[in-house]
C-alpha positions as CSV (number, residue, x, y, z in Angstrom):
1,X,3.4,7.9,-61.6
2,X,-0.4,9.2,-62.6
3,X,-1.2,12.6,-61.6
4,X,-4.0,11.3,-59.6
5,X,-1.4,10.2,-56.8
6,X,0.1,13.8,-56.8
7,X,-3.2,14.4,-54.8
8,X,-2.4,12.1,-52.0
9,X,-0.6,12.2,-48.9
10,X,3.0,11.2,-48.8
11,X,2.0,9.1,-45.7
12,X,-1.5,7.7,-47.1
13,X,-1.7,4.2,-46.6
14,X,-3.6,3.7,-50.1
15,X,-0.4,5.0,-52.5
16,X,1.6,1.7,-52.2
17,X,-1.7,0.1,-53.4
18,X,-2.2,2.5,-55.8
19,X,1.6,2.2,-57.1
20,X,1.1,-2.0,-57.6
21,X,-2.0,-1.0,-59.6
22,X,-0.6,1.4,-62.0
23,X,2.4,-1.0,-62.4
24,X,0.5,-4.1,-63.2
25,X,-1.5,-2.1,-65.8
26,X,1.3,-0.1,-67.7
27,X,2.6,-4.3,-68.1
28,X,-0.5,-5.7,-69.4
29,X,-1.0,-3.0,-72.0
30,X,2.3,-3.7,-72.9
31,X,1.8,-7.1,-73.8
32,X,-1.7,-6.5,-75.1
33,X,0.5,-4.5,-77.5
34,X,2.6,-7.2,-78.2
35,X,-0.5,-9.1,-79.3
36,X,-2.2,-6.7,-81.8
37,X,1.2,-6.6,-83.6
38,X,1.3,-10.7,-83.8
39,X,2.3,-11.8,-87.3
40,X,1.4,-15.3,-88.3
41,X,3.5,-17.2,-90.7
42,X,1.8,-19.5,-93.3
43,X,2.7,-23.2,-94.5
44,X,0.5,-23.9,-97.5
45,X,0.1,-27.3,-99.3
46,X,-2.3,-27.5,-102.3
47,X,-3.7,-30.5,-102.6
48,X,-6.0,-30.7,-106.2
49,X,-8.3,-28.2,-106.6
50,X,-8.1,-26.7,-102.8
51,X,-5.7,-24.8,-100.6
52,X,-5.0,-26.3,-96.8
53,X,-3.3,-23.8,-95.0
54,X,-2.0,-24.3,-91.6
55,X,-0.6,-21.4,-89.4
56,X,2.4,-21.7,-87.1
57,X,2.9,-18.5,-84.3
58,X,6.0,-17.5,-83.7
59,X,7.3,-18.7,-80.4
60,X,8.2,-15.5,-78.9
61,X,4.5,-13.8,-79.5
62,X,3.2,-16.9,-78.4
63,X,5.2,-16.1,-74.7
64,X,3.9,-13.1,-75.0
65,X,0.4,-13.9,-75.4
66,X,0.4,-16.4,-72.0
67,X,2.2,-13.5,-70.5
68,X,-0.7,-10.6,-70.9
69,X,-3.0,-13.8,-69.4
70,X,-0.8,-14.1,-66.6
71,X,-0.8,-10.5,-66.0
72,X,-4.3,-10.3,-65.6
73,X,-4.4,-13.3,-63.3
74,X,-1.3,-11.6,-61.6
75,X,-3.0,-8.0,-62.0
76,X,-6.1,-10.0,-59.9
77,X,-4.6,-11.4,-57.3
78,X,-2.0,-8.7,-56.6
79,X,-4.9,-6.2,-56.4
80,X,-6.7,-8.6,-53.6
81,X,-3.5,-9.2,-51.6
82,X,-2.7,-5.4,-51.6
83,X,-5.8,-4.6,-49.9
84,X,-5.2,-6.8,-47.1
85,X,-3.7,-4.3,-44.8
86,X,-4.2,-3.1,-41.5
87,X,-3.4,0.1,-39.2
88,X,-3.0,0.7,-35.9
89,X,-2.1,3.9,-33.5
90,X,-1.4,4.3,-29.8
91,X,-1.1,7.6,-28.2
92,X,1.4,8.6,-24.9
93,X,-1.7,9.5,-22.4
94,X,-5.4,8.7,-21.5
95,X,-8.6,10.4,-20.9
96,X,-8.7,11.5,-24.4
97,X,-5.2,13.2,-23.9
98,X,-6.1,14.9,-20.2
99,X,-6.0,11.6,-17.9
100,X,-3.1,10.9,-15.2
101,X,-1.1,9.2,-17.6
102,X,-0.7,11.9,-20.3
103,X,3.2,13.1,-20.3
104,X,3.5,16.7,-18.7
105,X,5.1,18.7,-15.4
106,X,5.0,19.0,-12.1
107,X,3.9,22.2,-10.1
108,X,6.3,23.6,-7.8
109,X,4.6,26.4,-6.1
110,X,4.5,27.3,-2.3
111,X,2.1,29.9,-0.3
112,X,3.3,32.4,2.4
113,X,1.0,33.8,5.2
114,X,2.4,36.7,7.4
115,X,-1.2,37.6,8.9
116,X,-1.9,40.6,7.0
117,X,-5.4,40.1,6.4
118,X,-7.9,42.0,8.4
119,X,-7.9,42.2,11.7
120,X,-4.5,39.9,12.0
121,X,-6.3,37.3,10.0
122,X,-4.6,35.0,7.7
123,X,-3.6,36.2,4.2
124,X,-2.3,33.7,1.7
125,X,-0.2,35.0,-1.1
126,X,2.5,33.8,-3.3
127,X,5.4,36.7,-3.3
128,X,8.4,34.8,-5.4
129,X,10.6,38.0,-5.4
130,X,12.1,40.5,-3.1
131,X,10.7,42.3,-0.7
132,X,7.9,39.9,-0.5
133,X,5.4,40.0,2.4
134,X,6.0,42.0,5.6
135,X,6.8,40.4,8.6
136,X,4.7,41.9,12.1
137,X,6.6,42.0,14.8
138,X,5.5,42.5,18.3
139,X,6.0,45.2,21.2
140,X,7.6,47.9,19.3
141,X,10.8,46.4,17.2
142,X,11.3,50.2,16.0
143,X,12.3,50.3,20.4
144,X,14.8,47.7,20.7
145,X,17.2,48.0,23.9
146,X,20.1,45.8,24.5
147,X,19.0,42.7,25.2
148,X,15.4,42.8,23.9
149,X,13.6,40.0,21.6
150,X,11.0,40.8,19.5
151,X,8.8,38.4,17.1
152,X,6.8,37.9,14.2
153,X,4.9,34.9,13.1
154,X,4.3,33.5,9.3
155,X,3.2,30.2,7.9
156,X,4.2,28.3,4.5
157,X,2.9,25.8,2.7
158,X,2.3,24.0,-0.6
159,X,-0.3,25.5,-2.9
160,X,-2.5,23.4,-4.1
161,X,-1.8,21.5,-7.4
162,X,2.0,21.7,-6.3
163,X,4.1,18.3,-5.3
164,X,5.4,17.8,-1.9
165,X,8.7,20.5,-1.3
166,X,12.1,20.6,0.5
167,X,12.2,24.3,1.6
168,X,15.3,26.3,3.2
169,X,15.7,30.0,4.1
170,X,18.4,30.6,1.7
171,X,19.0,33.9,1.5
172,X,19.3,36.8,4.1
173,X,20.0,40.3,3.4
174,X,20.1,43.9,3.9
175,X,17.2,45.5,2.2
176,X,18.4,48.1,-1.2
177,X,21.6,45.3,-2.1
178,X,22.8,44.2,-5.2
179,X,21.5,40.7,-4.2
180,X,17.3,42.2,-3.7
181,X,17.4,45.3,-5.7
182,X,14.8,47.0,-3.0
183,X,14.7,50.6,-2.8
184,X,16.1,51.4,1.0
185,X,14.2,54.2,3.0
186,X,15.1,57.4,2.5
187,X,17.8,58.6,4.6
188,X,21.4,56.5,5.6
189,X,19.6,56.1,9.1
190,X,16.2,54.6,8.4
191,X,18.3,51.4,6.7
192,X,21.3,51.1,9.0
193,X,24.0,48.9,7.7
194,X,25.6,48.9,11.1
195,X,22.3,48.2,13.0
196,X,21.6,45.4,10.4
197,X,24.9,43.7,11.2
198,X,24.7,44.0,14.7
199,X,20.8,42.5,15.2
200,X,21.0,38.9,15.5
201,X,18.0,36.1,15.1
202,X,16.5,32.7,15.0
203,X,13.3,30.9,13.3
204,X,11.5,28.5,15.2
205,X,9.3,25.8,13.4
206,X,6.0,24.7,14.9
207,X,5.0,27.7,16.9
208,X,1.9,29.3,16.6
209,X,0.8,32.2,15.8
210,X,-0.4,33.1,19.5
211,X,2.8,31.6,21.4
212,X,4.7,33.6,18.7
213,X,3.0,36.3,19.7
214,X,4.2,36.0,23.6
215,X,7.6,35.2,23.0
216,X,7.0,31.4,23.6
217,X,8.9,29.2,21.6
218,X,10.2,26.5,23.5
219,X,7.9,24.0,22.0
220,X,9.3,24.9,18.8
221,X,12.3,23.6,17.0
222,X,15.2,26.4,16.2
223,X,15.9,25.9,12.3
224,X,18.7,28.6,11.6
225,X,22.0,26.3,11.1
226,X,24.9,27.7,13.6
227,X,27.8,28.8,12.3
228,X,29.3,26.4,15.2
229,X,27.8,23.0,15.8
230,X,28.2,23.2,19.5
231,X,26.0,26.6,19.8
232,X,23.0,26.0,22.6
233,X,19.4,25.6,20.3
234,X,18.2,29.0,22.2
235,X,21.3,30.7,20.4
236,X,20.8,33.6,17.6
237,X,22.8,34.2,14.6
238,X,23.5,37.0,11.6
239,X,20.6,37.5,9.8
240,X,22.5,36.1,6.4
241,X,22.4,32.8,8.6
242,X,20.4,29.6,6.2
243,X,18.3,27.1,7.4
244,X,17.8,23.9,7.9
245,X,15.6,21.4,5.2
246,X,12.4,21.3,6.3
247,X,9.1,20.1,4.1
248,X,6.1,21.5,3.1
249,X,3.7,18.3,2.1
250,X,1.4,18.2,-0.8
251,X,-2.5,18.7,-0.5
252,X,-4.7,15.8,-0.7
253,X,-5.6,16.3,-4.0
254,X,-5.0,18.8,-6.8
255,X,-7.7,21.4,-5.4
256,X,-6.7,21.4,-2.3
257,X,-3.7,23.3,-0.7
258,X,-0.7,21.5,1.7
259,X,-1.3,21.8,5.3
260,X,0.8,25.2,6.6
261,X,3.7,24.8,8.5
262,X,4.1,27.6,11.6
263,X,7.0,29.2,12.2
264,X,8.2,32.1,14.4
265,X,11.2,34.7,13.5
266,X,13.0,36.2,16.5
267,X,15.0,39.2,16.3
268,X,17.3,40.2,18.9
269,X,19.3,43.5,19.7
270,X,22.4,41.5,21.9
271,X,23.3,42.8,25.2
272,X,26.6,45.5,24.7
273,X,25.6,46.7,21.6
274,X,27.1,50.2,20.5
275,X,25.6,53.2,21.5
276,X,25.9,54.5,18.2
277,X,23.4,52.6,17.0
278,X,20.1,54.5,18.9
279,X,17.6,56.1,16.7
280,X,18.5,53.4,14.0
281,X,16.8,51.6,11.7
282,X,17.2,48.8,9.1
283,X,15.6,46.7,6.6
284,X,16.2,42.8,6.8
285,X,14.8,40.6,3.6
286,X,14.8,37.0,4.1
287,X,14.0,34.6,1.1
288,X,13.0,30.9,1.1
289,X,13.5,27.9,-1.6
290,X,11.7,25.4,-2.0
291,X,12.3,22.4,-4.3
292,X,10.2,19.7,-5.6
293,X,11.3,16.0,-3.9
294,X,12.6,13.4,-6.7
């Protein structure tokens, strides 16, 4: 092959052309060849005083000959069919590679709010790892008697740009395990392992923040799953008690965040607990999942 076609693409669309070219030339030199080396045999008759000569070709250079013509024809009309081609490319998306139907992934991303801003306002965050945001509770958890409720209110939702999610509370454990890694407080009685085993609670979805607040849940819909399917809805369970599914539903549009779902924890000190357990304290970590609906 000519160096000239070292120069091109392996891909380019012009070497196949280029390749019939070359071919159809190397042949018609070839028989042009054949012809400059043509050798004509002579049959003489003298008749009187003059010579008549008449020439007879060789068959096989005269093959030849009508050969290097029909390579040029050939050389013609091969050049002309070659360069009817035509391309054509598609591309998996639209919008120039940045519309709706360009291949890519989903966000899965969800928001918490546990009313730290100022003033008790609403702060939205995303904390994916323990401890995550703290939960406020109301009327002195750190003075829990036998008995006693206290609550805190946080809201969830999807952030925006994310696809609609199924969310649990998954996980629920002492703060400073092997399962969170958190540093407890200083001292065995600021995290209590005993206290923590003994509190029991509940989360209610679709309470407010203010009816949190009071203790009023009864509008709302208890989500912890009992470990016995006969338990009353007003019960309360470990705090390593899951949820049930609920769903945090996409915003309206990728700039725009899902609309927050309310929901209430309620921790409870149960009536009879030991008295070895005043002056206590412990760290609780819950942890919720959420996963993108197929």
């Amino acid at each position: 092959m000519p160096a000239l076609l070292n120069f091109l693409p392996v891909n380019s669309p012009a070497l196949p052309i280029l390749e019939a070219f070359f071919q159809y030339i190397a042949r018609f030199l070839d028989a042009v060849r054949g012809l400059l080396t043509y050798q004509k045999h002579y049959e003489c008759e003298f008749r009187g005083d003059f010579m008549n000569a008449k020439t007879t070709p060789n068959r096989w250079t005269k093959g030849r000959a009508i050969l290097a013509g029909g390579l040029v024809l050939g050389l013609g009309a091969a050049a002309t069919l070659a360069s009817w081609t035509d391309n054509e490319w598609v591309f998996g998306g639209s919008g120039n590679g940045i519309g709706p139907n360009t291949p890519g992934t989903a966000v899965v991303n969800m928001q918490q709010n546990t009313w730290t801003g100022a003033g008790g306002a609403e702060h939205w965050n995303d904390q994916p790892s323990a401890n995550g945001g703290a939960l406020t509770f109301t009327v002195r958890p750190d003075k829990l008697l036998p008995g006693r409720t206290v609550y805190s209110p946080m809201q969830l939702r999807a952030a925006a740009g994310s696809e609609t999610l199924d969310v649990r509370l998954t996980d629920g454990v002492q703060a400073g395990g092997s399962e969170t890694g958190i540093i407890p407080l200083s001292g065995t009685d600021n995290n209590s392992t005993a206290l923590y085993q003994a509190l029991r609670y509940n989360v209610y979805q679709g309470v407010d923040k203010d009816s949190c607040e009071k203790g009023n849940v009864s509008a709302g819909k208890a989500i912890i799953v009992p470990l016995d399917p006969d338990t009353p809805a007003s019960a309360t369970y470990p705090l390593s008690n899951k949820s049930e599914l609920f769903v945090l539903a996409a915003g309206t549009d990728a700039a725009t965040a899902g609309k927050a779902v309310d929901l209430c924890f309620a921790l409870t000190l149960p009536d009879g607990a030991a008295t070895s357990l005043q002056g206590k304290k412990t760290v609780p970590v819950w942890g919720f999942t959420g996963s993108a609906k197929v």
